[in-house]
N, C-alpha and C positions, 0 to 999 in steps of 0.2 A: 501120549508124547512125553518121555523123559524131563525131571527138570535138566538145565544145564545152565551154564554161565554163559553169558554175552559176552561176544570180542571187544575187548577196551574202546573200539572202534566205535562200535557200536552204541554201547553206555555215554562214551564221548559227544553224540548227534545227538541221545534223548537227551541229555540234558542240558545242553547248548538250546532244546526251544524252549528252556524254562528262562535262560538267563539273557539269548538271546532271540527276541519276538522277531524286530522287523531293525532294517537300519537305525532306526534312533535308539534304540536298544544298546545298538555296538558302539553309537557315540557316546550316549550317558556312562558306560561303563569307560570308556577311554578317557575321557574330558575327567569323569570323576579319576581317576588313578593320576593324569596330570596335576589336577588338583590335593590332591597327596603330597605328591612330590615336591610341592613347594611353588609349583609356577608361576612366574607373573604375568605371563604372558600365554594365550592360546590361541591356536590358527587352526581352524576346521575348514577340510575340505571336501566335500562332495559331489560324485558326477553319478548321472543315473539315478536319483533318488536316493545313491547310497549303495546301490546294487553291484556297482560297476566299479567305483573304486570308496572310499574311504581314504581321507588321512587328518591324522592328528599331531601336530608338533608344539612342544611346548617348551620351554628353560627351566625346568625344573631339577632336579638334583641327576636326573639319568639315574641307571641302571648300570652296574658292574659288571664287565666283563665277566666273573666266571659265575654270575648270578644269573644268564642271560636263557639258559638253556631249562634252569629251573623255572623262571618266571612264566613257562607254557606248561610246564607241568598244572596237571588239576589237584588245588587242593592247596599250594604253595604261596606263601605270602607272606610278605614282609610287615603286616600290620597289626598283628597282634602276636603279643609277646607272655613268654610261657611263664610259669614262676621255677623257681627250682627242680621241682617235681615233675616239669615237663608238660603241667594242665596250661590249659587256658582259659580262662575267663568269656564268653562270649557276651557277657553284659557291661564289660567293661571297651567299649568299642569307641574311638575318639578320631576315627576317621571314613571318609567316604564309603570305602570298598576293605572288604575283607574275606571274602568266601573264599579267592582264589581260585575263581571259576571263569574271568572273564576271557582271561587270554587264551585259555584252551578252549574253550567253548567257541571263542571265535575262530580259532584256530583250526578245529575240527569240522566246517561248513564253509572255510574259504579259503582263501589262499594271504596269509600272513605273514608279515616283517615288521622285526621290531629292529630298530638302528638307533643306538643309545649311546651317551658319549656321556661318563659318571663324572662326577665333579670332581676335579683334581685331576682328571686322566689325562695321558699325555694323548691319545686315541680312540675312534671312537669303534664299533664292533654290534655284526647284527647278527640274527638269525632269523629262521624262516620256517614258516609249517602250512603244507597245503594238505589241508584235506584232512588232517591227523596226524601227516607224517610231516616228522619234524626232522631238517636238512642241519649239518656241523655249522657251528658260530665263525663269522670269517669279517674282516676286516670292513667297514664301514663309511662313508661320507657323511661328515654330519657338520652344516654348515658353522653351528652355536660353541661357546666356551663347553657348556654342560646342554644337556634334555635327552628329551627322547623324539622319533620321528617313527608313528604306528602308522602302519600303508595295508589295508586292505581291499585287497580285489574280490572280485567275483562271488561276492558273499552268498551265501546258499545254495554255489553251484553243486556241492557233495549232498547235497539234500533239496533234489529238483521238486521233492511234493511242495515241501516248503514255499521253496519260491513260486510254484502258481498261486500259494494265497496272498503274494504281495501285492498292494495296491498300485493305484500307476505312476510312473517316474516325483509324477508332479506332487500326488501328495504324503508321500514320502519326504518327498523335497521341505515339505512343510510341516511335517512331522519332526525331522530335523529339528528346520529351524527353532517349531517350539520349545522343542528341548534346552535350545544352546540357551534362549531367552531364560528358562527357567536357571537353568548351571548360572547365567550371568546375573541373575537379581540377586543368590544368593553368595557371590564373590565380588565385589562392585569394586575391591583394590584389586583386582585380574583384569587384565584389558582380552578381550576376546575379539575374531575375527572371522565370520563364516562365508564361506566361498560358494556356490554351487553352480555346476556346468559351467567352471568359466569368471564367472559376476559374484562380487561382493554387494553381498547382501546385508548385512552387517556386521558394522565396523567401532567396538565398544572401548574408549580407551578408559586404564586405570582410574579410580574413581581416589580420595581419602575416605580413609576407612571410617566409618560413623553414620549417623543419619542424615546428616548433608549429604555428604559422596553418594547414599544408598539411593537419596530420594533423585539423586540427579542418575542415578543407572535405570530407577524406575521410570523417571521420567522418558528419557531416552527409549523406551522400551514399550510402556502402554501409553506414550503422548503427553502434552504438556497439560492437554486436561485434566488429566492425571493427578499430576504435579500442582495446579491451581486450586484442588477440590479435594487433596488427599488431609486427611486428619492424623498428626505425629501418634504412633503406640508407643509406650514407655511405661511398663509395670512390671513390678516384680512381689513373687508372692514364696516363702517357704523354700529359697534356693530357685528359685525357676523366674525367667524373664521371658515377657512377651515384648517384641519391639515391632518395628514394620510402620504401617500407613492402612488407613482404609478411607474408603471415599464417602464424602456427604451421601445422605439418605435418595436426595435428589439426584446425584450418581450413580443413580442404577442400570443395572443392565439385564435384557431380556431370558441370559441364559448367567451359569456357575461360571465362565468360560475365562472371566476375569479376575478368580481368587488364586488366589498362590499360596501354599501354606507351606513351610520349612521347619526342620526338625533337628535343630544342629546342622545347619547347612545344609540339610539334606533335601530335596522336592519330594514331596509323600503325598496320597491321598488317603487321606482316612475320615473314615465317615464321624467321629467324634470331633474331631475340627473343623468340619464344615458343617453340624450339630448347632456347636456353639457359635462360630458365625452367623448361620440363620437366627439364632434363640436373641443375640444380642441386635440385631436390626428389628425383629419381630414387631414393635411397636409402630414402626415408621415404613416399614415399606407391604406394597398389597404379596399376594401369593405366589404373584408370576414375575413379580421381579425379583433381583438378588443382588446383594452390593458386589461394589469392588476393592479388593483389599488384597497385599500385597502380607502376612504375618510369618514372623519369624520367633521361632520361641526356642529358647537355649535352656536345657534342663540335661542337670545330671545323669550320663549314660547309666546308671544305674539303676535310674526311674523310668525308664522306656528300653520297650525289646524293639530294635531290629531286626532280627534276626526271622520276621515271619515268612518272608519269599525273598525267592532270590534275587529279583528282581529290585529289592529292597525298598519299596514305594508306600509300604504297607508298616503301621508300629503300633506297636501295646502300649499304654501307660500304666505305671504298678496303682498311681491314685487318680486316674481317670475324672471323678469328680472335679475334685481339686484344677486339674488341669483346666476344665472347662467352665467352673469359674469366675478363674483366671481373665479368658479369653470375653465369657460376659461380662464381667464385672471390668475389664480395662477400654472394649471398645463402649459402652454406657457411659464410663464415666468421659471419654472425647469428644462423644455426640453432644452430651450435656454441655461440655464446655464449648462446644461450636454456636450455642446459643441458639436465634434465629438465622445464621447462615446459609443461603441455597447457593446448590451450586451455579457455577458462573454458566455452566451449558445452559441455561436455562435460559438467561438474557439472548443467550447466540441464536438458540432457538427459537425467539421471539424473533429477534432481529430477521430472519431468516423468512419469516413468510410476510415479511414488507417488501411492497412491487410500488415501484415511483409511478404513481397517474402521471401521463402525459397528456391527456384528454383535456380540451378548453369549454368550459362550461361561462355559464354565466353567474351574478352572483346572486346566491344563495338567499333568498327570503323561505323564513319555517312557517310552515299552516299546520293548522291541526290543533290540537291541544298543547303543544309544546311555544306555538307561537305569541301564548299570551302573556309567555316570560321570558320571552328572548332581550335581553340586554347585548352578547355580544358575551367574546372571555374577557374579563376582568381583574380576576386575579383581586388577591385580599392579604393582610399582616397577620391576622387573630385568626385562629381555628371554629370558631362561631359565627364568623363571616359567610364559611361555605354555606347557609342554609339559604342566602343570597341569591347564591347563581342557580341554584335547583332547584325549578319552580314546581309547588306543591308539596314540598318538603318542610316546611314549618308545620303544613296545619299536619299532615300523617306523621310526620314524628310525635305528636303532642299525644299519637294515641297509643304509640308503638313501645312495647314496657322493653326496658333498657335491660338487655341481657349483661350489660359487665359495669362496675363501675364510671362513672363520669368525671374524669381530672376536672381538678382547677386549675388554677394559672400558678399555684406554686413549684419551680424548678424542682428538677430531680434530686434527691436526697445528693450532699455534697458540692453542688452547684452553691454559687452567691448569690444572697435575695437577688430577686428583683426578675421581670419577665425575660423566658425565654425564647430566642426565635422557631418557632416548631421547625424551620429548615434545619437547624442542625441536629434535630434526630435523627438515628439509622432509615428510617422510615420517613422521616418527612412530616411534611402536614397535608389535611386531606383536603383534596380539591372539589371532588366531582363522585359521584357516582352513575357507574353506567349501565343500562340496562337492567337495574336494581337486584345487582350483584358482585360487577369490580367497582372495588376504591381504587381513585388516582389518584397519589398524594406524589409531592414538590420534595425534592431534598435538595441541599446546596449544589452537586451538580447534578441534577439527571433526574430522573419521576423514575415510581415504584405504580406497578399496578397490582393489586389483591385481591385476591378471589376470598370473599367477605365468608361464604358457609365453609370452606376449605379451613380459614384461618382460625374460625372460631371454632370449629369441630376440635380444633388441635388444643387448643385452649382448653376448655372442658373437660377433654380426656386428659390431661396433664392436674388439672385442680382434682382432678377425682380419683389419679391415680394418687397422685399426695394423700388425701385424706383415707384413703385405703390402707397406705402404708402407714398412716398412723392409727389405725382403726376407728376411726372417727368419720364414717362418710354419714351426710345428713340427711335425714328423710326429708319427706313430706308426707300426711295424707289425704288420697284421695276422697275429695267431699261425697261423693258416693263409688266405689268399692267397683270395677270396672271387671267383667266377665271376658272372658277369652276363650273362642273357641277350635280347638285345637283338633287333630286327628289323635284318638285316644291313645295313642302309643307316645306321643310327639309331648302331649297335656301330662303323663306317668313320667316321662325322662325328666319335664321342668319341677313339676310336683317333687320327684326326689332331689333335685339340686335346690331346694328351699333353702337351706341354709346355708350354703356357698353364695347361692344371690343376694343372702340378707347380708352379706357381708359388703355386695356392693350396696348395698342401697335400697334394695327390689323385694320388697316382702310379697311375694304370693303363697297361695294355697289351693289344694284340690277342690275341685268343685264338681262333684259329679265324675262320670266316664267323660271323656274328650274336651274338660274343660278347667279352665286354672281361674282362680279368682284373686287381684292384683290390688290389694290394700294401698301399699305406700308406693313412692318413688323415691329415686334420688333426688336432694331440691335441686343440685345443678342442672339436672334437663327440665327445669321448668317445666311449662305446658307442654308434653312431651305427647305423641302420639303411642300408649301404649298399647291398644292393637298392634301395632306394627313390629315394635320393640319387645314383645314376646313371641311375635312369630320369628323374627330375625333369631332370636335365640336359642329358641327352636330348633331352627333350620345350621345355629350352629351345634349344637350338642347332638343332632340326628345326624351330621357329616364326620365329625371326630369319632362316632360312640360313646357307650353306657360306657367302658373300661377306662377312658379317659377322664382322670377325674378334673373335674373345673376348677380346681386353682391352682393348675400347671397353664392354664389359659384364659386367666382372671382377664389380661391385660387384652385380647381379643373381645371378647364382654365388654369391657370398658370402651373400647374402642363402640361398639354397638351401640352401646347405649349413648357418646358423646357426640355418633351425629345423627342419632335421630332428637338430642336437644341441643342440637348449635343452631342460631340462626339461619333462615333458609335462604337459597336462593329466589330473589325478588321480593327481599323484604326492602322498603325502602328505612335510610337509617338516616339523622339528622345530623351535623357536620361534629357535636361531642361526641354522637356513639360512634362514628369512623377515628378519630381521632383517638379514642377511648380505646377501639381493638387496634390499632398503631403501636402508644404503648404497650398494651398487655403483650402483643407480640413481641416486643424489643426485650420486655422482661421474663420471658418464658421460655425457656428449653422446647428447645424442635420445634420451634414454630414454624421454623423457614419451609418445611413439607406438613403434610397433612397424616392420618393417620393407614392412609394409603402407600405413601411416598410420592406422594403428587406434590411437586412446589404450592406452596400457597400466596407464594408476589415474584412478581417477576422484576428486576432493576432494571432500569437501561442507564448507562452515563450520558453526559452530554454530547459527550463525543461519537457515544454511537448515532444519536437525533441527527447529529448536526453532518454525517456522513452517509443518515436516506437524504438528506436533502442536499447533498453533493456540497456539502462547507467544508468538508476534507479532503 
């Protein structure tokens, strides 16, 4: 078969399914050229998923009359501008849309009108293209001073394979919307309006421009949860700003579904930013969760390509590193300043699986071993009182070696001598221990509950990544030198990372085929179970592989080793060591979660107490 050239026609439909996939395709491309134009306003409407009609109207500056016929031309566009010589720059790109592909491409698969009314014009003037074939420009209705008014029907009727791959009305319909949500986080002074079949689905008015207005578009957009739990971004590094919000570590969610990442206004997916998001949560949330974050980073068009698909969703960075960072080193330093903060879903969800007993019983006498210290709740002033109401708790604390220091009664650095009320710490004072695992500690309105091996695990790992970064993590040695036996593949992988682990803390050495023999520890895990703690390590350097080398994932190790030496679950504690992990928490970075992403205390105010038992 000869070569030969394709009918423009033809050229026109392949390449329309590059630029246009499915209806939300032809809205991100319309909404973004609205967005060009200057709009303050935008009204999306869809019936049929999008299939049936399209329209986008917006106030933007319109389109001129004798510019109306070229604007369906492929290739044609007013957004990049030539120098003398007639070149163009395609790195130098400072707006949405530039290919000059959308309006033909759409134009060539359905049936198209564009009705624009240019600013200054005494009239406004449309034209039309079904199919490819483009009709003369004739006189218009256009109800605005200035904009444009894009109407497309029957999208994909000129390309029926096409349209059997579309999805069904509805999730189309929802595809849509996603989109507009993404176009609106990144314009928050654009008030938007989306329609479908009829019903206003969302209806987003102009926000003021900055991180107030943004965080109130975000809010509106992924809930006020959102908005109670989002941590401010603000950094700049080399010409480049990252801005936006991300959510407590306890904020998580089960799928990526809730990041948003923006590139000069633009919604992109690129795996190097969602990289660096993961790399900066990595210490605080487990494998299967992944935060929420809303990131917007504004960098010089000359340091990032657009230009990789038409689609435009996709970008290069010229210093990639650099960028990423960026991205680590500004959501770290948020987290850190969030202090012990958990998110507020956390209390909701406590709250949430309280059922009010209606059942009448009679009253309550305890048997058993607990009855022979039953006083009744009593409640205390001093933090040494709790070993009071927890009977049994004197004499096994007296044997139980204190994993963190024991406060005195002197106030917190900056405080005025003299005692202070353990109720007005963030945490409270401890009350109770239950099931000899949560503290319940008192704060001036409301109780804290604490999952004691969760909170000290986090503790640990935070004292030991410190001394790592200063290269100073402490040993101990073992009184006698503890054997491990290993699958002889599993014993070779640890045997080679010897001196990666001696950096944590961990001196082993080979011992034979299939066995590693464990000199020191870290002294922070104390009596630590090392059987356990080299197979765990094991099991991680046999899941990453040999290529991966271990101090790209120091801070995973750390994590291993801090909870198999944080106190356990059912260790009983006396009312200074409860008290003792209160403060440490109050004074340590990420307490509020575990090294999982698990909360580690749950709050309630009094107000929510006082509304299980119908006082609200």
């Amino acid at each position: 078969m000869p070569i030969r050239r394709l009918p423009p026609e033809t050229v026109n439909r392949i390449a329309a399914g590059e630029v246009v996939e499915r209806p939300a395709s032809a809205v991100k491309e319309l909404v973004e050229n609205a967005l060009d134009a200057g709009a303050a306003r935008v009204d999306i409407q869809a019936d049929g998923g999008g299939l049936s009609r399209i329209l986008i109207a917006d106030d933007g500056k319109g389109i001129p009359r004798d510019e109306l016929p070229l604007a369906v031309e492929r290739h044609a566009t007013s957004k990049l501008e030539a120098d003398d010589a007639g070149d163009v720059d395609l790195l130098r790109i400072f707006t949405l849309g530039f290919r000059g592909e959308a309006l033909p491409s759409i134009g060539s698969v359905a049936r198209l009108t564009i009705t624009s009314r240019a600013m200054g014009a005494p009239e406004a003037w449309a034209v039309s293209v079904e199919g490819g074939d483009q009709r003369p420009i004739a006189p218009g209705a256009f109800p605005g001073d200035h904009g444009a008014r894009v109407e497309v029907r029957d999208l994909f009727y000129a390309t029926p394979a096409r349209l059997k791959f579309m999805k069904s009305a509805r999730a189309e319909a929802m595809a849509i919307s996603d989109e507009i949500k993404r176009q609106a986080m990144a314009h928050e002074a654009t008030a938007f309006t989306l329609t479908l079949d009829g019903k206003t689905t969302l209806r987003l008015p102009a926000e003021h421009p900055g991180d107030e207005g943004r965080l109130k578009r975000l809010a509106a957009l992924l809930g006020r949860d959102f908005e109670d739990n989002a941590l401010l971004i603000d950094q700049s590094r080399d010409g480049i700003r990252l801005s936006g919000y991300a959510g407590l570590p306890t904020y998580s969610r089960g799928n990526a579904a809730h990041q948003f990442l923006f590139v000069n206004g633009r919604p992109v997916k690129d795996r190097l930013l969602q990289g660096a998001l993961r790399g900066a949560y990595a210490d605080f949330l487990a494998r299967d969760r992944h935060p929420a974050a809303a990131l917007f980073l504004d960098i010089d068009p000359l340091s990032v390509d657009v230009n990789v698909h038409p689609a435009k969703a996709e970008v290069r960075f010229r210093d990639p590193a650099m960028v990423r960072g960026l991205i680590v080193g500004a959501l770290r330093h948020a987290l850190a300043a969030a202090g012990h903060r958990a998110s507020t879903t956390v209390a909701a969800d406590a709250l949430s699986g309280f059922q009010p007993h209606m059942g009448v019983g009679g009253p309550y006498s305890p048997s058993g071993p607990a009855a022979e210290g039953w006083s009744g709740w009593t409640g205390w002033s001093r933090p040494e009182a709790a070993a009071q109401v927890i009977p049994g708790l004197n004499e096994r604390s007296a044997r139980v070696e204190t994993a963190w220091p024991v406060p005195s009664d002197r106030p917190p650095s900056g405080e005025a001598a003299g005692f202070i009320d353990p109720l007005d710490y963030p945490l409270g004072a401890a009350r109770a221990q239950l099931h000899a695992n949560y503290i319940v500690a008192q704060t001036r309105d409301g109780l804290v509950v604490v999952d004691q091996h969760a909170a000290h695990e986090r503790l640990v790992y935070e004292r030991m990544k410190t001394q790592m970064a200063e290269g100073a993590v402490t040993r101990q040695a073992l009184l006698t030198p503890e054997v491990v036996e290993l699958d002889p593949a599993e014993a070779e992988r640890v045997a080679d990372r010897a001196d990666e682990l001696a950096a944590l803390g961990l001196i082993v050495e080979a011992f034979g085929a299939g066995a590693v023999l464990v000199r020191e520890t870290p002294a922070l895990l104390g009596d630590c179970d090392v059987q356990g703690l080299i197979r765990d390590i094991a099991d991680d350097l046999s899941e990453h592989g040999s290529a991966l080398a271990l101090t790209e994932r120091l801070g995973e190790v750390c994590g291993t080793m801090a909870c198999h030496g944080s106190v356990r679950s059912g260790r009983v504690l006396s009312a200074p060591e409860m008290n003792a992990l209160l403060r440490q928490m109050e004074a340590t970075p990420h307490s509020g979660q575990c090294n999982h992403g698990r909360p580690t205390y749950v709050e309630l105010k009094l107000h929510d107490l006082e509304k299980l038992f119908g006082r609200r």
